[in-house]
Steps between C-alpha positions, in 0.01 A plus 500: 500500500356663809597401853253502735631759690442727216198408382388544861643844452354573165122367670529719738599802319218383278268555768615826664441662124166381473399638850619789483333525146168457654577709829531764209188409346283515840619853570196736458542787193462789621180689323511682236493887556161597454453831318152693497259554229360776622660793708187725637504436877131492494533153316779362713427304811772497778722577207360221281360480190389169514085608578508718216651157304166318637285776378622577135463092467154485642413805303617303183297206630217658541529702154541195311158311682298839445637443161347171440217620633421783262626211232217240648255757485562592156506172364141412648365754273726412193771756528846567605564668847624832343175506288272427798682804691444745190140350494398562880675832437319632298166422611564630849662856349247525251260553782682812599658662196528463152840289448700436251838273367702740722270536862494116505912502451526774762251254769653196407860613485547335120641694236253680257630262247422168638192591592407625189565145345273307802260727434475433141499084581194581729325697230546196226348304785229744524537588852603902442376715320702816359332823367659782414582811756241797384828744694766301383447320143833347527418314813240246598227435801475137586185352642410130574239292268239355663666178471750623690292560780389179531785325498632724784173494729512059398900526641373636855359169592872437550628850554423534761579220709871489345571870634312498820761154573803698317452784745350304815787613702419898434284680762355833441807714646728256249334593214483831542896509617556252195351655229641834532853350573473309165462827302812624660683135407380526172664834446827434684523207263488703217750749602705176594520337181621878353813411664616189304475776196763736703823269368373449145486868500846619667641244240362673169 
């Protein structure tokens, strides 16, 4: 049996462990090292790369909302976003050139390939028409039906107002700045994604 010396002993021992325990516990980790996702100076802000973080997160925020917004606008006239795209497309380039399967790819940024099967979904829905290329037999000119136009000049109603509050923030000098800068995104985002080929390639 214990005496009560030594359970006195043992209860205080007892204690001791279990404050030092949560001594331990209160002592502050030190942070993680933080390493950079990006090295070009011109992105890094007193050394940080935390603002370049923030943007690339509100740039994915604000791609996926502009992406429910071409997907809103498409479903008020019965089709998908990607369709509506190809649709508006087309009936703005027609205006300017003859197009084709592979102009619209080249605006749009799609592959020949996908477009080639939208395309066809609009023209069982009657909303392009194809007819063949007098200098090219093997391609096609595409051209909106009249039903297409309707549809599109019905959808301004609410065009409008949804891009005029999508871009509310923009001033003249911001587009202009903007719009050119997205080109130059758009590329560098091409050339970007070449580089995830690089180590599939230095493995063959």
């Amino acid at each position: 049996m214990l005496t009560d010396a030594r359970y006195l002993g043992m209860m205080i021992m007892i204690r001791r462990q279990v404050a030092s325990a949560m001594s331990k516990s209160r002592k502050v980790r030190p942070n993680p090292r933080k390493f950079h996702t990006v090295s070009r100076p011109e992105l890094l802000v007193r050394g940080s790369d935390d603002l370049f973080r923030q943007f690339v997160h509100d740039t994915l925020a604000f791609a996926t909302r502009i992406q429910a917004v071409r997907n809103a606008l498409g479903n008020a006239i019965g089709l998908s976003g990607t369709q509506y795209t190809i649709l508006i497309a087309i009936a703005r380039e027609q205006e300017k050139n003859i197009i084709g399967v592979n102009e619209i790819a080249r605006h749009l940024h799609f592959s020949p390939a996908f477009v080639t099967i939208e395309v066809a979904k609009l023209v069982t829905s009657k909303l392009v028409a194809k007819e063949e290329n007098p200098s090219d037999r093997r391609r096609v000119i595409l051209t909106i039906t009249a039903k297409a136009e309707r549809l599109l000049q019905s959808l301004t109603a609410v065009q409008r107002p949804v891009n005029n509050m999508l871009f509310e923030s923009l001033t003249a000098t911001d587009f202009e700045l903007l719009r050119h800068k997205m080109v130059d995104l758009v590329e560098s985002a091409d050339r970007s994604l070449q580089l995830f080929e690089l180590p599939a390639m230095d493995a063959k």
